[in-house]
N, C-alpha and C positions, 0 to 999 in steps of 0.2 A: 515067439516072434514079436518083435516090437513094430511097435504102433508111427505108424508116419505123425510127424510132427505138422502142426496147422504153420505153414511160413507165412511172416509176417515181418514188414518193413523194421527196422531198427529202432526206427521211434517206440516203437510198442512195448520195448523193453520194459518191464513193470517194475516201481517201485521196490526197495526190499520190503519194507513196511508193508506194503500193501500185500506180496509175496507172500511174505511171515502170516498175516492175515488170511488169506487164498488156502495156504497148507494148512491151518487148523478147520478150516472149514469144512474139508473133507470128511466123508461119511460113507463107512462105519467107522468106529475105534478101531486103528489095526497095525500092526507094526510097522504098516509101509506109510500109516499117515505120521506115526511118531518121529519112524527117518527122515518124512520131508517136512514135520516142523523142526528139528534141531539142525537138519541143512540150513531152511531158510533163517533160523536163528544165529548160525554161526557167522553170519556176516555183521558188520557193523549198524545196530539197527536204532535208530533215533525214538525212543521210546515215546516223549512227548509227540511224537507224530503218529505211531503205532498207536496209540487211545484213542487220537482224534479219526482214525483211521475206522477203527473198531465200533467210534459212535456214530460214524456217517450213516456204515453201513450196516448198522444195528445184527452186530453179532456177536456179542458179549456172551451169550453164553457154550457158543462154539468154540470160540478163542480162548474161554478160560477152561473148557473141557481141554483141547486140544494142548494146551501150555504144561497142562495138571498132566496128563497123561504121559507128555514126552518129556515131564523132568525137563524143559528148556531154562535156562539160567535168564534171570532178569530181577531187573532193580526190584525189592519186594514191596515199594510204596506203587508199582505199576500194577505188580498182582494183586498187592491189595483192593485197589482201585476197578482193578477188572473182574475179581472175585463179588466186590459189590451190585456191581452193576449188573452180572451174572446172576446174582443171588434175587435181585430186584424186576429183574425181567422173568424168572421163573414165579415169583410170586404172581405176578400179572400175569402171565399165563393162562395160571390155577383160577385166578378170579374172571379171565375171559372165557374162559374153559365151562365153568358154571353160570357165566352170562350165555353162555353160546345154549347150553341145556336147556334155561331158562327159557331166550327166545323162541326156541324150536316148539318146547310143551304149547307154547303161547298160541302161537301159530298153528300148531295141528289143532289147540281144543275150536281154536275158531275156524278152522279148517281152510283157511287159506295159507296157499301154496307155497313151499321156502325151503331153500337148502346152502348149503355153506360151504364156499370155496376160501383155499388157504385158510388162515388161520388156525382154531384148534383141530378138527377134520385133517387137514393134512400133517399137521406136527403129527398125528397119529399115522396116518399114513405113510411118513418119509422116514421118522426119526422112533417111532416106536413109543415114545414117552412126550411130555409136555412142555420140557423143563430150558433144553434147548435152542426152541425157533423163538425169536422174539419177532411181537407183536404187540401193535400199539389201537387195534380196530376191528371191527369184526365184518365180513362182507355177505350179507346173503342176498340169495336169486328169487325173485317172485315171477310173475308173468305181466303184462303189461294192462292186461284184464283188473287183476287184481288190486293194482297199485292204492287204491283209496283202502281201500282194505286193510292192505298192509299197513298203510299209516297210520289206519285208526290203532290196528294192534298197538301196534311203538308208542303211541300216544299213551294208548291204556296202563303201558308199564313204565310211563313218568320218559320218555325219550321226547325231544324236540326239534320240529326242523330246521336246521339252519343253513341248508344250504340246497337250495335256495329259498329264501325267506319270504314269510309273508304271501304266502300263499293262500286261497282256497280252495276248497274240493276242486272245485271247475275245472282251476288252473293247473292244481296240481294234476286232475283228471291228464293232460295235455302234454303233462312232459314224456311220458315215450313219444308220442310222434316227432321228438327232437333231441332226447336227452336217453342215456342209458342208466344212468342213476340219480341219487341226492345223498344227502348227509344227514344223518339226525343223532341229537347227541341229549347223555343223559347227565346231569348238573349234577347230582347228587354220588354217581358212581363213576363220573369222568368218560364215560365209552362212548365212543363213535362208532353208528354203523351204517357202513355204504348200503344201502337198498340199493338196487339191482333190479333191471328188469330184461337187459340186456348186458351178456357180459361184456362186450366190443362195440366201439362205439359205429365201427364199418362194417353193414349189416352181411358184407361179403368177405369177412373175415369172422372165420368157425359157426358160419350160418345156418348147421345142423344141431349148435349145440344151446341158441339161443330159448328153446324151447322143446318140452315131450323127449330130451333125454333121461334115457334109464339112469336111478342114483342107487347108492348104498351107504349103508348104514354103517356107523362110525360109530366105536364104545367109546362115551366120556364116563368116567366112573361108573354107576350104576345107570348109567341113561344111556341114548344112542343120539347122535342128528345123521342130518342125510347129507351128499355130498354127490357128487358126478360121482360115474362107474371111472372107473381106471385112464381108461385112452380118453374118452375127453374132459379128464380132469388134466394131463398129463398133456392134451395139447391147448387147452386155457389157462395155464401156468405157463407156457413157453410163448403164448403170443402175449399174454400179460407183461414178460420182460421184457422180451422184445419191443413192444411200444413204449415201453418206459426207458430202453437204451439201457436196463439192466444196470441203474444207477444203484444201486443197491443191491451189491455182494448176495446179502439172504438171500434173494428170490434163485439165483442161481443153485446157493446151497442147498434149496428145498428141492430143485429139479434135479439136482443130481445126488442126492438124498434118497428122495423117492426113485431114482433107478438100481442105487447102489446096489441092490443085493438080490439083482435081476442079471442075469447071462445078455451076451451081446447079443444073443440072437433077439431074446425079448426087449430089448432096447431097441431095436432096428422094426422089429414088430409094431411097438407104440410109438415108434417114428412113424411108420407108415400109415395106421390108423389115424395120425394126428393130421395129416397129409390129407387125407381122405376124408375127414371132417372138416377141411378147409381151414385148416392152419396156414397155409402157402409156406415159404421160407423160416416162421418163426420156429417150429421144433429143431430144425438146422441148427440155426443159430444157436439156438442151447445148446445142443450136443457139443457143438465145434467148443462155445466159451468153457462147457462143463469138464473138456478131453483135455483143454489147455491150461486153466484154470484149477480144475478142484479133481485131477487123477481119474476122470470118468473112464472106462474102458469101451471104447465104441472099435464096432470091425472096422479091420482096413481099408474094406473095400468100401462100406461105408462114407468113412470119413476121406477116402480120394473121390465120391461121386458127391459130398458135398462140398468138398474146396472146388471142383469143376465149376461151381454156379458161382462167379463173381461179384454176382449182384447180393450173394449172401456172406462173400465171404465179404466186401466191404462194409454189409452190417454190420458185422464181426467186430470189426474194425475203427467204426461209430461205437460199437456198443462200452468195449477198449476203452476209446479217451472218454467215456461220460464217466466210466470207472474211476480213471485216474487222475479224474480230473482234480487240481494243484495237491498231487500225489495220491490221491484218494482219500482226501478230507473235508471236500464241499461237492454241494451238488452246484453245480452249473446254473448263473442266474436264466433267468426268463429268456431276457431278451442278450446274446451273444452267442458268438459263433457254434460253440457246441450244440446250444439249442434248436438252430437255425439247422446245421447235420441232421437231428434228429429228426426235425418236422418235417424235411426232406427225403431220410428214410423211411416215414410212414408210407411213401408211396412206391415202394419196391416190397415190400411185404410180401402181397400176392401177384401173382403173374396175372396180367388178364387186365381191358380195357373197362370195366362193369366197376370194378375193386379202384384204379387209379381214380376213373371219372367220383366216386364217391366219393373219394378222398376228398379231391381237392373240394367238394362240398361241403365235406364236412369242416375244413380248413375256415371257412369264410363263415362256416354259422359257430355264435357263440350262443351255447341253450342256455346260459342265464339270462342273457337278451332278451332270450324269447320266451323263458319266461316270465320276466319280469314285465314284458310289454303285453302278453298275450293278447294277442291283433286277432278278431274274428278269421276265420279260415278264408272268407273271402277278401279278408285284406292284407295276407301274410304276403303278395308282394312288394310292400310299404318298409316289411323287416331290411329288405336287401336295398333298399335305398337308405333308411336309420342306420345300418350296421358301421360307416366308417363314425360319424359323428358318436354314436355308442359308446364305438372303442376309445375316439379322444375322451370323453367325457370320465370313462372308467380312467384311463391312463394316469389324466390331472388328477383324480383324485387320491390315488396311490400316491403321485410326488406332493399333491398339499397332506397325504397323513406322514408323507416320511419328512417333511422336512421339519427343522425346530423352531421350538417356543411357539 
């Protein structure tokens, strides 16, 4: 029986380029992904845009799996070029891979609390090997208890924080009650790693999974890290793109990746699960871009009671142009229309008045602000009077560093 197609306005027609991209993405290797990379290949396909396409969306080494396997014809200075890059993101992998080991030993010998979404954990999870997902950072989860802790770790192993800077214990103490993470980076081996203490910045979006979720253990060579159980890592990867408007092809290919070699019916299961951990609409949204996009096979019935919700299929549809956006070779600045869609769709995610009202709170506070100002608890209502002049303040300062001489 085939599968009802997701209908969508004319505009949505996608790029070939992007297309050609889309059909090697698919997972597993298999004769039906090789048919639809030499379909999407048989048309006239602008190769200089097909690279830039491929680096937006960092998937050089799906694309060069996907090329190599279906014998598709193309300029050999393109394959060359995409075999590189492939070759160069599998290295970094292997080196994130034993960063990832690293950290975790670190962490357990000091016994505070950490586990690891996306990244190495799930290239094992989705794709079996390491060599495929590219990755440019590594993300782990602590508890909001923990957090000086954890930084003292990362300190210990030569990491530092820069984002946001210039902090103290105190301060830094402070940022969960405003922030869901930071950034800290290490000079000598180049890595970024998001700390985590919440994975969603809308405490009413996947609010069961932000803490005392069950993990499992994940082999990196001879070692293990830990990582969410199945369903909600599976609905923290679908609300993850979803927020992000799924600007980047990867995140998809890992979602649908990680379903591929699961029956309809256990896809509709870890739909449901994902539901039920307070995903709201965002697992939808994957399945619909994963069915239309990268050959996912979802039930019919299914995929007719997620087109019924309009409010998800217009994410769909937001998520569409941030894809494609000027063909699928830049991501969308800051500040214009696409973005403006986007920030707008954060507040149809979850159904429910609790979910909206935080939004838009979250909308108006920016937590570098507030950390960087940390105002006593008794005087945090001074922040929401400072926040417009803030923002000017920040704003001028991005156009006096872009402009010259």
């Amino acid at each position: 029986m085939s599968l009802p197609e997701l209908v969508l306005p004319p505009e949505f027609a996608l790029p070939p380029e992007f297309a050609l991209v889309a059909a090697c993405c698919r997972w597993p290797p298999s004769p039906a992904r090789d048919a639809a990379v030499r379909a999407a290949a048989a048309v006239a396909i602008r190769w200089d845009v097909f690279e830039r396409v491929v680096t937006q969306h960092r998937v050089a080494g799906l694309v060069h799996d996907g090329l190599r396997r279906a014998g598709a014809a193309m300029p050999p200075e393109t394959a060359a070029r995409i075999a590189a890059v492939a070759a160069g993101a599998a290295r970094t992998a292997l080196a994130m891979a034993r960063e990832t080991v690293r950290l975790q030993q670190a962490f357990d010998g000091a016994a505070v609390p950490a586990l690891f979404v996306k990244g190495s954990s799930l290239a094992m999870l989705a794709y079996g090997e390491l060599g495929v997902k590219q990755s440019w950072d590594i993300d782990m989860l602590t508890t909001p208890e923990a957090v000086v802790a954890a930084r003292h770790v990362l300190e210990d192993l030569g990491y530092d924080l820069r984002q946001p800077v210039g902090l103290d214990d105190r301060r830094f103490q402070r940022l969960p009650e405003f922030s869901k993470e930071c950034v800290f980076f290490h000079p000598r081996l180049g890595t970024s790693v998001e700390l985590h203490w919440r994975l969603i910045g809308n405490r009413f979006l996947l609010p069961q999974i932000n803490r005392g979720q069950p993990t499992q253990d994940v082999a990196l060579g001879g070692a293990a890290v830990k990582t969410l159980q199945d369903e909600a890592l599976f609905a923290y990867i679908c609300a993850h793109g979803t927020v992000h408007a799924w600007v980047r092809l990867k995140w998809l290919a890992d979602v649908a990746a990680f379903l591929s070699r699961r029956d309809a019916g256990e896809v509709e299961r870890l739909h449901r699960a994902a539901v039920a951990l307070g995903a709201g609409r965002t697992p939808g949204v994957a399945l619909l871009l994963s069915h239309r996009l990268l050959g996912l096979a979802v039930a019919p019935a299914l995929l007719a009671e997620l087109q019924r919700d309009r409010a998800m299929v217009r994410l769909v549809e937001t998520a569409l142009c941030c894809m494609v956006y000027r063909e699928g070779t830049a991501k969308f600045p800051t500040y214009s229309m696409p973005a403006v869609k986007v920030q707008l769709s954060h507040l149809a995610l979850v159904p429910g008045g609790r979910y909206f009202r935080h939004e838009l709170a979250l909308k108006w506070t920016s937590p570098v602000d507030r950390a960087q100002l940390s105002l006593p608890r008794s005087l945090d209502f001074l922040y929401h009077v400072l926040r417009v002049p803030l923002w000017l303040r920040r704003i001028g300062g991005r156009a006096l560093r872009k402009k010259p001489g």
